[in-house]
N, C-alpha and C positions, 0 to 999 in steps of 0.2 A: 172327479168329474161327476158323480152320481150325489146330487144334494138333494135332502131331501123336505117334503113338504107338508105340513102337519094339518089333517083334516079329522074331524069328528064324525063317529059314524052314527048311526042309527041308537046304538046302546048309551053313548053319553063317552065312548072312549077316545080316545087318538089314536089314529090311524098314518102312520108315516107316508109318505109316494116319492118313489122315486122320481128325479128329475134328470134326463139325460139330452147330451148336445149332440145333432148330428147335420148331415146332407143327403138331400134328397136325390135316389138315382132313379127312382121310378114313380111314373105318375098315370098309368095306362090304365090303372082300375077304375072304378067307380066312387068315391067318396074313400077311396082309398090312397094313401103312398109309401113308397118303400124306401123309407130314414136307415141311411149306415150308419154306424156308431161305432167312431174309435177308440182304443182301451189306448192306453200306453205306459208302460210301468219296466221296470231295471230286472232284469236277471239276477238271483239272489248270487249266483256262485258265480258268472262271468261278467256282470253288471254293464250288461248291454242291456240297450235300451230297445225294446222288443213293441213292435206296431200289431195288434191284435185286433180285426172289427168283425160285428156285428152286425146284421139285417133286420128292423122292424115293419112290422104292418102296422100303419100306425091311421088310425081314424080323421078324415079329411072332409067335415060332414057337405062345405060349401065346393069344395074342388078349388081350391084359392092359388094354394100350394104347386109351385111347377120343379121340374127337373133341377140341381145347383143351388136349390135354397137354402139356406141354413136355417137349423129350427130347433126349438127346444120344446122335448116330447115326455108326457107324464102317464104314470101309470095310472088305468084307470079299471073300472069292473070290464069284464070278458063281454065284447061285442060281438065277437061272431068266432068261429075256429081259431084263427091266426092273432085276431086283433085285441090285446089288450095295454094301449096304447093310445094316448091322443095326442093331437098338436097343442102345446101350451098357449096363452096369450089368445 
């Protein structure tokens, strides 16, 4: 699920970013929303299929984005406490 995306940084290197798929369950901040992200991967020893998510803050600079969205979010430098994260595309 996490593909990633190849940028050059400032020294002339490659710099990989992650790419992650999620849904939007919050949209009450400010240029802000809050993207779940689900894992899902097999049990090594019982090989159940096991549902694991995650909550991002993820950067929303126009407020475009609403509640139910689906979206694909990229890492990006640290914008504030919470947020190192943006909306792709």
């Amino acid at each position: 699920m996490a593909k990633e995306m190849i940028e050059i940084d400032s020294k002339g290197t490659f710099m990989p970013k992650k790419i992650l798929e999620g849904v939007i369950v919050s949209d009450k901040q400010d240029k802000t929303v809050v993207v779940r992200v689900e894992k899902k991967f097999k049990h090594c020893k019982y090989k159940k299929l096991i549902c694991k998510h995650r909550k991002y803050a993820v950067h929303d600079p126009e407020n475009q984005y609403k509640v139910g969205d689906s979206v694909k979010i990229v890492e990006s430098r640290p914008i504030s406490r919470t947020k190192r994260w943006c909306i792709a595309g």
